[in-house]
VOPAGU-2260 file (C-alpha; in pm, 1 decimal, decimal comma):
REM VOPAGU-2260
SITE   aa  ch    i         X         Y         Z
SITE  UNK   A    0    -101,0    3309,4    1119,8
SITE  UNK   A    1     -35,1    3090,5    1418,4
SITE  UNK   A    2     280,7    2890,5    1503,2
SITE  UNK   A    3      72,0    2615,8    1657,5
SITE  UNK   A    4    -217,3    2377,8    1618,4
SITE  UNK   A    5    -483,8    2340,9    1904,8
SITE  UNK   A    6    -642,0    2067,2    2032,5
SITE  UNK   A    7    -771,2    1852,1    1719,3
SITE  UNK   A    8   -1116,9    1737,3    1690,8
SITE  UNK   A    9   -1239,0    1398,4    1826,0
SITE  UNK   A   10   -1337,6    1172,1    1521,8
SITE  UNK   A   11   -1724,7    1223,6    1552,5
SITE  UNK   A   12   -1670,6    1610,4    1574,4
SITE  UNK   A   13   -1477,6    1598,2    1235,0
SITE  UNK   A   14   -1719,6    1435,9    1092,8
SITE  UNK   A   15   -2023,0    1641,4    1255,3
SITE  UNK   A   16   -1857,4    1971,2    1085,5
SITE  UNK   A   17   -1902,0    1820,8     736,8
SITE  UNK   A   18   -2179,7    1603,9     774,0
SITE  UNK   A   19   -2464,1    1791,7     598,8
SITE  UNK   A   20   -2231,6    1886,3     333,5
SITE  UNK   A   21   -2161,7    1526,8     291,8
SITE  UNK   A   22   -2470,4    1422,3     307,9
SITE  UNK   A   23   -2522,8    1634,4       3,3
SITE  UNK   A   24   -2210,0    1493,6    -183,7
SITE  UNK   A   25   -2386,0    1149,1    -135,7
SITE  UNK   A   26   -2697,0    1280,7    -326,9
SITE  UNK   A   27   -2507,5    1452,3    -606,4
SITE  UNK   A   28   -2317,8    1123,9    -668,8
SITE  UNK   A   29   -2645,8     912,7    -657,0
SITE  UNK   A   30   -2833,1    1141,1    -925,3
SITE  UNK   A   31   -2488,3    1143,3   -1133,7
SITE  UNK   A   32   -2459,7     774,5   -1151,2
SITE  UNK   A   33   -2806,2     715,4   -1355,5
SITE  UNK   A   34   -2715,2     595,0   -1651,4
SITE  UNK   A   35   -2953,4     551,5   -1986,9
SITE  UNK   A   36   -2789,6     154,5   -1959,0
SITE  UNK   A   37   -2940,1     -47,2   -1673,4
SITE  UNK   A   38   -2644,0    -225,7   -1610,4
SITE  UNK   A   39   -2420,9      54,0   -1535,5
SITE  UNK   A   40   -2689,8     253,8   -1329,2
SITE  UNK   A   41   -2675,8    -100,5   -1115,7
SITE  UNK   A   42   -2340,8    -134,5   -1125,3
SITE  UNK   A   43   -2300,8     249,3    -952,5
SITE  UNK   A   44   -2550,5     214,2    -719,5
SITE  UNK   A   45   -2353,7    -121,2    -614,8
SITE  UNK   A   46   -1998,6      66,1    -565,4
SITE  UNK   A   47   -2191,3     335,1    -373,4
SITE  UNK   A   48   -2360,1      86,3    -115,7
SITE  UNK   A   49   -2042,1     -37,7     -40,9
SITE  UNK   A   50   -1973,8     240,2     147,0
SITE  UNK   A   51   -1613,7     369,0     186,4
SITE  UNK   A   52   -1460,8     610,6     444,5
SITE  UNK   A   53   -1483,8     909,5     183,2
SITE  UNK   A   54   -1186,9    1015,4     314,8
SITE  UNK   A   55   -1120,2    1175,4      -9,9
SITE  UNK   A   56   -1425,0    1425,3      -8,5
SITE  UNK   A   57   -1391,9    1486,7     339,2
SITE  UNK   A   58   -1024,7    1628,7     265,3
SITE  UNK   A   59   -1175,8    1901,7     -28,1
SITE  UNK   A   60   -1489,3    1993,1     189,1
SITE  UNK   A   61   -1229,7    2073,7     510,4
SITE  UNK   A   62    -983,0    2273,3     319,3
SITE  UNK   A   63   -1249,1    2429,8     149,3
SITE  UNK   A   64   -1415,3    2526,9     489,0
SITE  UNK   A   65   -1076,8    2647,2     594,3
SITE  UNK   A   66   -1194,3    3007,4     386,0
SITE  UNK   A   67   -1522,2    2998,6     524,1
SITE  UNK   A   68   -1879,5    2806,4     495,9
SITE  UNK   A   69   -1847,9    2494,9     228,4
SITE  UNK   A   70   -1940,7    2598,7    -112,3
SITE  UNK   A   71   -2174,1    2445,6    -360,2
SITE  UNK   A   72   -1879,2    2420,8    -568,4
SITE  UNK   A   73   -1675,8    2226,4    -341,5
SITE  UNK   A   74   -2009,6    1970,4    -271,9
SITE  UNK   A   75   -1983,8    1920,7    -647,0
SITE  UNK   A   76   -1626,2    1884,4    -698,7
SITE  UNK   A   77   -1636,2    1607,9    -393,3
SITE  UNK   A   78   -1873,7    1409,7    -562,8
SITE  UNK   A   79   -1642,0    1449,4    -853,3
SITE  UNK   A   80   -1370,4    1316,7    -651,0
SITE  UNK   A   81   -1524,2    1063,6    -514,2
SITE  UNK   A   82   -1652,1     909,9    -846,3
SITE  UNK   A   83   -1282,8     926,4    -977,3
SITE  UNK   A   84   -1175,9     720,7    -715,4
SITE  UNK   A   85   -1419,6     485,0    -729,5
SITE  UNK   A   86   -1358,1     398,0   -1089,8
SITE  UNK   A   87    -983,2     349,0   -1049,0
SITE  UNK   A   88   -1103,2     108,3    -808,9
SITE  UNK   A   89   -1302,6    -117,4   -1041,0
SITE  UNK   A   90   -1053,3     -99,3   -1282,4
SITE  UNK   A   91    -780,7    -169,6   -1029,6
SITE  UNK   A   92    -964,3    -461,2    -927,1
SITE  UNK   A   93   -1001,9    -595,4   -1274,5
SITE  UNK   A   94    -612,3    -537,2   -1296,8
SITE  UNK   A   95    -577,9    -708,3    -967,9
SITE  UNK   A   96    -835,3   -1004,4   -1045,7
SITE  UNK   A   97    -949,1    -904,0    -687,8
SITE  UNK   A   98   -1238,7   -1093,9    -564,7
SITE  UNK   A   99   -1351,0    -843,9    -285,0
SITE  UNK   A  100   -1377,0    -475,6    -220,0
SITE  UNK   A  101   -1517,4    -351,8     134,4
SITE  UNK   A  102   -1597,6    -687,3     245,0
SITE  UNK   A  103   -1816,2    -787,0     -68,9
SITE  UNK   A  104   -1745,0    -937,4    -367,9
SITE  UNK   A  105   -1584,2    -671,0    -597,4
SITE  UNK   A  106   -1747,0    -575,9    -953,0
SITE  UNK   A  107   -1540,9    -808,4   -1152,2
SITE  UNK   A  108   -1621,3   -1126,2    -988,1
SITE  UNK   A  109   -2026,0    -980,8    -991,5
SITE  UNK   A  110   -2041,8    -881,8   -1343,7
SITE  UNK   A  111   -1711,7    -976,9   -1492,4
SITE  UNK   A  112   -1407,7    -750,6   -1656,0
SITE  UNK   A  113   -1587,4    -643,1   -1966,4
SITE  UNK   A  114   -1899,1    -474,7   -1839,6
SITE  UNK   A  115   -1645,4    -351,8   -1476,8
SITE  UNK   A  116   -1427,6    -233,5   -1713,9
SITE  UNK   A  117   -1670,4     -32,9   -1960,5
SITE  UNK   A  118   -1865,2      97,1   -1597,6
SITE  UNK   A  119   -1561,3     268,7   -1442,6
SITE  UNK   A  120   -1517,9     432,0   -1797,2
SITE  UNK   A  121   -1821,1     574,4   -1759,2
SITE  UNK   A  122   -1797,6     676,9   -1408,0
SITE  UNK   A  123   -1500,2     860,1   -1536,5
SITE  UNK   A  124   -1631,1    1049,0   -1807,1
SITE  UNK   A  125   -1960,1    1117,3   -1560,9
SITE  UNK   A  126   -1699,5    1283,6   -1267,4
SITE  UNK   A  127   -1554,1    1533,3   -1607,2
SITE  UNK   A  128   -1923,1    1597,0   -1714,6
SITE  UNK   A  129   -1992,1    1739,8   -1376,8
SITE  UNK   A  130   -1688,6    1908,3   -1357,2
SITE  UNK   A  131   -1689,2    2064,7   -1658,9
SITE  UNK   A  132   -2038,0    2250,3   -1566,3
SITE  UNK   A  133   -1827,4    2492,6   -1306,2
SITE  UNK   A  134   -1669,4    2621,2   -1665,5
SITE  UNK   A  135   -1299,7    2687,8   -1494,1
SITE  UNK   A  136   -1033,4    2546,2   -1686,9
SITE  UNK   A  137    -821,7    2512,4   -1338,9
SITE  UNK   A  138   -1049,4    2292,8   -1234,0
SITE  UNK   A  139   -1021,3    2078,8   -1572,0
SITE  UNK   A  140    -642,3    2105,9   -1563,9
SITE  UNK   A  141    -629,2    1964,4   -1228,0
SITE  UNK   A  142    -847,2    1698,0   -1310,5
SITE  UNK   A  143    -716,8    1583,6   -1660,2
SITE  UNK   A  144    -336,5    1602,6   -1472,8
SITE  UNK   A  145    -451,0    1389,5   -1187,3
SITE  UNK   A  146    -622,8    1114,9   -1414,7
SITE  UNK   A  147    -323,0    1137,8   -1607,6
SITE  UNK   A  148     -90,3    1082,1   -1325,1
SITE  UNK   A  149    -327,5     777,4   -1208,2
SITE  UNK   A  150    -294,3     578,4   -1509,8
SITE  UNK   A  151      58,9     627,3   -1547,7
SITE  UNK   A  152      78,9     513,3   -1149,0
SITE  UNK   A  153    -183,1     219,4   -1301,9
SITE  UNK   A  154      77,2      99,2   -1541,7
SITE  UNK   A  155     409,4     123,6   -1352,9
SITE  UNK   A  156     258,0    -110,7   -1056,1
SITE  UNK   A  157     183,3    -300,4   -1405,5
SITE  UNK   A  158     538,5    -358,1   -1501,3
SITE  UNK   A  159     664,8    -388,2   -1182,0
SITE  UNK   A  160     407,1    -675,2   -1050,7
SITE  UNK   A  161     601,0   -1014,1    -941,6
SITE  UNK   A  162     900,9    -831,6    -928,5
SITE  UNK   A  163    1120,5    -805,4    -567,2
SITE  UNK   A  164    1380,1    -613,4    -701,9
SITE  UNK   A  165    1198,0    -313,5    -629,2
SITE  UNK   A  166    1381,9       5,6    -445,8
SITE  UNK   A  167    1222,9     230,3    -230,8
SITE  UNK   A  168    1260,8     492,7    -471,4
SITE  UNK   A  169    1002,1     321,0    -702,3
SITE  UNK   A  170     773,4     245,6    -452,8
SITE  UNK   A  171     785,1     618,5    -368,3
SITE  UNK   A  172     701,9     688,1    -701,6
SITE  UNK   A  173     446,9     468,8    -754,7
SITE  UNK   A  174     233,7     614,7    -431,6
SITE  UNK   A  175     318,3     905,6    -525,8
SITE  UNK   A  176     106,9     873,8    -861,5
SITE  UNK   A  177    -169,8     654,8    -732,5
SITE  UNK   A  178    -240,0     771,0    -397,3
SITE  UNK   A  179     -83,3    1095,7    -360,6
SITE  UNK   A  180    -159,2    1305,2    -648,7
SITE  UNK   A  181    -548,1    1252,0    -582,1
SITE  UNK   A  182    -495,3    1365,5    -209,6
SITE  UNK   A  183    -329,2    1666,2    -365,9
SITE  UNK   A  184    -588,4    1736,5    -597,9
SITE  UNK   A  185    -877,9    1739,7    -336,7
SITE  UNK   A  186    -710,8    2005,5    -137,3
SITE  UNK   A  187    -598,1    2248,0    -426,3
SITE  UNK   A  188    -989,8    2175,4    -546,4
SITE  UNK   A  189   -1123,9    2256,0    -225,2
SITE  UNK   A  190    -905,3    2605,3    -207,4
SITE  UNK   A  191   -1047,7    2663,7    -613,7
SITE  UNK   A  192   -1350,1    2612,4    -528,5
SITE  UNK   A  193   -1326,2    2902,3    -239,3
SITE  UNK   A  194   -1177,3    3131,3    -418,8
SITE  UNK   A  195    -824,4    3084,3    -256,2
SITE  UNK   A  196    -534,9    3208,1    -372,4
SITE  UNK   A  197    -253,6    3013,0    -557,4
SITE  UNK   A  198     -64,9    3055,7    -268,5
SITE  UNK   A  199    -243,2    2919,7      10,7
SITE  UNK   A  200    -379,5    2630,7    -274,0
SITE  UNK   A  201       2,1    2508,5    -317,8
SITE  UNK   A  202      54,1    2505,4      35,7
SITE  UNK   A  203    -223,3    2275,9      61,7
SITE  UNK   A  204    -177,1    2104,5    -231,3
SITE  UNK   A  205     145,7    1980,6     -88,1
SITE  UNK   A  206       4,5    1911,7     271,7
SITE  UNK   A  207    -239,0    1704,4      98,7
SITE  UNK   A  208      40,0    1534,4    -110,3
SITE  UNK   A  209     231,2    1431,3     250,3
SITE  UNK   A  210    -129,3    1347,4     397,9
SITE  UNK   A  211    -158,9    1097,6     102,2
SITE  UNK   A  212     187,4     939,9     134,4
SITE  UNK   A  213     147,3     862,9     500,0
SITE  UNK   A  214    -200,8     712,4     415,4
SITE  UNK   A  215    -101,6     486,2     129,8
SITE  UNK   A  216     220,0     403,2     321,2
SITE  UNK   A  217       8,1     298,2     654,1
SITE  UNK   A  218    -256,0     124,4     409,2
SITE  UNK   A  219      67,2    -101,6     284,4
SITE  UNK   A  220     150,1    -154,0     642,4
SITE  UNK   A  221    -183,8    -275,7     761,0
SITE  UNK   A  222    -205,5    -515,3     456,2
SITE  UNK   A  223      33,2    -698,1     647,2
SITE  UNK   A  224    -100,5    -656,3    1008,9
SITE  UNK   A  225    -437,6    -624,8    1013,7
SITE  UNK   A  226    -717,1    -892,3    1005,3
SITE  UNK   A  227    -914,6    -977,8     674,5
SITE  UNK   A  228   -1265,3    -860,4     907,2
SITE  UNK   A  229   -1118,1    -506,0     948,3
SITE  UNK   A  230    -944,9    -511,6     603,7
SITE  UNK   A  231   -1245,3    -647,0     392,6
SITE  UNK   A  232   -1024,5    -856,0     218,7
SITE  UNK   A  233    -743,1   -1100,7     274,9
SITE  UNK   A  234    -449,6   -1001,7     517,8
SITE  UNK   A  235    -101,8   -1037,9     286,9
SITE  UNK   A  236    -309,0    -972,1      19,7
SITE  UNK   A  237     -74,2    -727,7    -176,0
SITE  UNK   A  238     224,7    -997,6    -188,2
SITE  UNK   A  239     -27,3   -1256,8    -305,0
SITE  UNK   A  240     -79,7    -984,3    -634,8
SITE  UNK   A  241     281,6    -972,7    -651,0
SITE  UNK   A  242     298,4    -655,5    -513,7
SITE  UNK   A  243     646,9    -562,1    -301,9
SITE  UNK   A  244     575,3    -294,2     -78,7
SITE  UNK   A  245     761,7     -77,4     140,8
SITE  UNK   A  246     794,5    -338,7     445,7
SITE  UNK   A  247     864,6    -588,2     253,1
SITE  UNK   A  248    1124,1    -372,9      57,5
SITE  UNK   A  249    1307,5    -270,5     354,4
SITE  UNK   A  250    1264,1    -682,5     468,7
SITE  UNK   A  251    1437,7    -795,4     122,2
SITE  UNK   A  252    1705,1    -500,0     188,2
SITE  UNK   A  253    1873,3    -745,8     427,6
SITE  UNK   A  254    1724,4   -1076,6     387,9
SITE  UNK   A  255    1923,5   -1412,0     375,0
SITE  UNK   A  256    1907,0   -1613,6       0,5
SITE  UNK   A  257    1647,5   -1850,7     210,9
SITE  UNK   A  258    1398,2   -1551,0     279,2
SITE  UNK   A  259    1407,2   -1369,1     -12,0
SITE  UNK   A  260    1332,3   -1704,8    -196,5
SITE  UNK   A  261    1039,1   -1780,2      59,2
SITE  UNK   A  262     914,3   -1446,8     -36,5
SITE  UNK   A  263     958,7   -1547,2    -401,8
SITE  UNK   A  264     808,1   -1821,0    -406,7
SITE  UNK   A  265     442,8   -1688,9    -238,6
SITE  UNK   A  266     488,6   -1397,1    -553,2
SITE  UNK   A  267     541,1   -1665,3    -804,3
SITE  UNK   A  268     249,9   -1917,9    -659,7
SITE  UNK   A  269       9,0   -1612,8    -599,8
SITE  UNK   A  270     -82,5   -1787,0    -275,3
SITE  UNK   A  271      60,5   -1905,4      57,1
SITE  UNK   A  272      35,6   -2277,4      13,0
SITE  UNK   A  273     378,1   -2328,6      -1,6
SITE  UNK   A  274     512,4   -2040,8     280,2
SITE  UNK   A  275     239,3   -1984,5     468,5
SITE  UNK   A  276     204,7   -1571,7     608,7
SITE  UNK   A  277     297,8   -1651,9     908,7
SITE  UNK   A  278     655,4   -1691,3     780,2
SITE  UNK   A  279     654,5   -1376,1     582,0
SITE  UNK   A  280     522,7   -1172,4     870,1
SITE  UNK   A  281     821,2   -1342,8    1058,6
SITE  UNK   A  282    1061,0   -1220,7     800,1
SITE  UNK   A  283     919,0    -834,9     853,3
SITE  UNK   A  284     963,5    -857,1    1190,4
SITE  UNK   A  285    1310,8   -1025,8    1169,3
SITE  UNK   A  286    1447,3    -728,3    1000,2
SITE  UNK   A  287    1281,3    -471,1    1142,2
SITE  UNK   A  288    1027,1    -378,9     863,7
SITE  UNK   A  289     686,0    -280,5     998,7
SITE  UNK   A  290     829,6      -5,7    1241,3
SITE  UNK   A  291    1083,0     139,7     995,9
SITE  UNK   A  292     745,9     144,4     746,9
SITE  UNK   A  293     558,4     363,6    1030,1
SITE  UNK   A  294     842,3     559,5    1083,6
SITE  UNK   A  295     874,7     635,9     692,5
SITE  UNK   A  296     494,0     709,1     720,4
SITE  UNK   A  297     576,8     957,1    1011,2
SITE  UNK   A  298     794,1    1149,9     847,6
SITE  UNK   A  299     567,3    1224,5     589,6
SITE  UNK   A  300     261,1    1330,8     848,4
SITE  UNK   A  301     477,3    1573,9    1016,4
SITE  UNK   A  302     531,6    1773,8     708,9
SITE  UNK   A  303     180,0    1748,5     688,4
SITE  UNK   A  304     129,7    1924,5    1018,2
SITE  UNK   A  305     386,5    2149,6     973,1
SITE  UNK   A  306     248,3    2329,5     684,9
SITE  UNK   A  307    -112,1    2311,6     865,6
SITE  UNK   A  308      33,5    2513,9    1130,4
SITE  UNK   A  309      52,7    2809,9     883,2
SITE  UNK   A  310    -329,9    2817,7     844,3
SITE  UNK   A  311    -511,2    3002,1    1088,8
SITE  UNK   A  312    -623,9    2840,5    1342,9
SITE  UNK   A  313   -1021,1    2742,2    1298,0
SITE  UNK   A  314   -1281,7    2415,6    1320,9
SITE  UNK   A  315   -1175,8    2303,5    1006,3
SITE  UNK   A  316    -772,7    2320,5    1095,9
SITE  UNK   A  317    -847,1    2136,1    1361,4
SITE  UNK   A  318   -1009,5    1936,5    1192,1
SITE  UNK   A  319    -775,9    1846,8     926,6
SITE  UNK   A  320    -527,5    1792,1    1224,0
SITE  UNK   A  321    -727,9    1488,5    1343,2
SITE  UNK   A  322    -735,6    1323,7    1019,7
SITE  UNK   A  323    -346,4    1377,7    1083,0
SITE  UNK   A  324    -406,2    1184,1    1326,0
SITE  UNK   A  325    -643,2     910,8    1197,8
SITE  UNK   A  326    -422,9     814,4     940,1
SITE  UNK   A  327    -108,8     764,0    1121,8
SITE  UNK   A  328    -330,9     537,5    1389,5
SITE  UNK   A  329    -590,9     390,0    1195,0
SITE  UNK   A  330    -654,8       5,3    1212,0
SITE  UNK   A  331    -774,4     -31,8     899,0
């Protein structure tokens, strides 16, 4: 074991490490998304031109890597991953009645909610079909937990949409289900899929967990500060949706009557016609809200790195160190 964490890898050498492995995920999820329907075959090969960061896979293949060379297992289970998130994405999205994804216009608005919401079905049941070909019932478990945590995430953001009454503790809760708990999974896949034992798959099951907090909490951040170009879709979106996030919690902690009202009124209008976003952002920076976000966020990627730091040091601890490090100072 080590007590400290060397020099992390640049960006392009993280991604060098794993990039015939990914390039190998890509293919598994291409075959896996033919379909005997047309539309659904179209519909996948859509969601998987639009690209993504496949952050997600990238997290299994590393902490997979951390017990030596990736596995075929692990390649699988990424593409497995990777189609799971990509279906709670159309169906978010159909929730949402978002009109992009990644810049283009999302599934919904292409081939409305019916057919979206039949195709991330089947991208659903297509991720357990692969999955269930390793024949571990760990690996199952995992999986039926995680989709189970997803949709329960799914429908608490349901209940609580349009509503600014919400704590922090809910908002913890909610990430924590949504973003979190598929972070989580990845890891403790990638350590299955190695052979690992429960041990060191907890330990990274629960760096993973922190990893995903600070990304979903940074994510909710940028929403607010970054530009629709880098975003892919409209800056402020979330409060347009009527979703209250953590800097706008903390904001509404110790608004006056007249802010919390302005930021009423763009949640009960769905737009900013009447208070513009420049007068929300003014209200999160009024009270503080971005940098006590960030510093939330912190908190979360420094448990993170403290439990990497009981790993022995190797390419793919590094590694995972610099995707630390992306997510904390990521623009987008």
């Amino acid at each position: 074991m080590f007590s400290h964490v060397r020099r992390s890898f640049s960006a392009r050498e993280t991604f060098e490490l794993i990039e015939q492995d990914l390039r190998e995920v890509e293919r598994e999820i291409s075959v896996e998304s033919i379909a005997s329907v047309e539309a659904i075959t179209t519909i996948n090969q859509y969601l998987q031109a639009g690209g993504g960061k496949r952050l997600r896979p990238v997290l299994l293949l590393l902490c997979n890597r951390l017990f030596g060379p990736a596995t075929d297992c692990a390649r699988r289970l990424a593409a497995v991953v990777e189609m799971i998130h990509t279906a709670t994405l159309v169906h978010d999205d159909v929730i949402d009645v978002a009109k992009t994804r990644r810049g283009r216009p999302s599934t919904n608005v292409v081939w409305g909610n019916h057919i979206s919401v039949l195709a991330g079905d089947w991208l659903y049941m297509q991720a357990f079909q692969v999955a269930l070909r390793e024949r571990n019932f760990h690996i199952l478990d995992l999986l039926i937990s995680l989709t189970q945590m997803m949709v329960e995430g799914e429908l608490l953001q349901f209940e609580r949409l349009h509503r600014i009454e919400i704590t922090e503790a809910d908002y913890m809760e909610l990430i924590d289900r949504k973003t979190a708990s598929l972070f989580s999974a990845c890891a403790r896949l990638g350590a299955v899929a190695a052979n690992a034992d429960e041990t060191a798959e907890s330990r990274l099951g629960e760096f993973a967990w922190n990893l995903g907090m600070a990304f979903q909490l940074v994510d909710d951040i940028l929403d607010y500060t970054s530009s629709e170009k880098i975003l892919g879709k409209p800056s402020g979106n979330d409060l347009r949706e009527g979703k209250i996030t953590l800097p706008m919690i903390y904001a509404l902690e110790s608004a006056s009557e007249e802010e919390r009202a302005a930021v009423e009124t763009v949640v009960t209008d769905a737009s900013y016609e009447h208070v513009p976003l420049m007068r929300v952002l003014q209200i999160l920076e009024q009270h503080d809200a971005i940098s006590r976000a960030y510093e939330r966020a912190h908190t979360f990627t420094r448990k993170a790195r403290d439990i990497l730091r009981s790993f022995a040091e190797s390419p793919a601890q590094r590694a995972l160190q610099t995707i630390l490090d992306l997510v904390t100072e990521r623009e987008a």
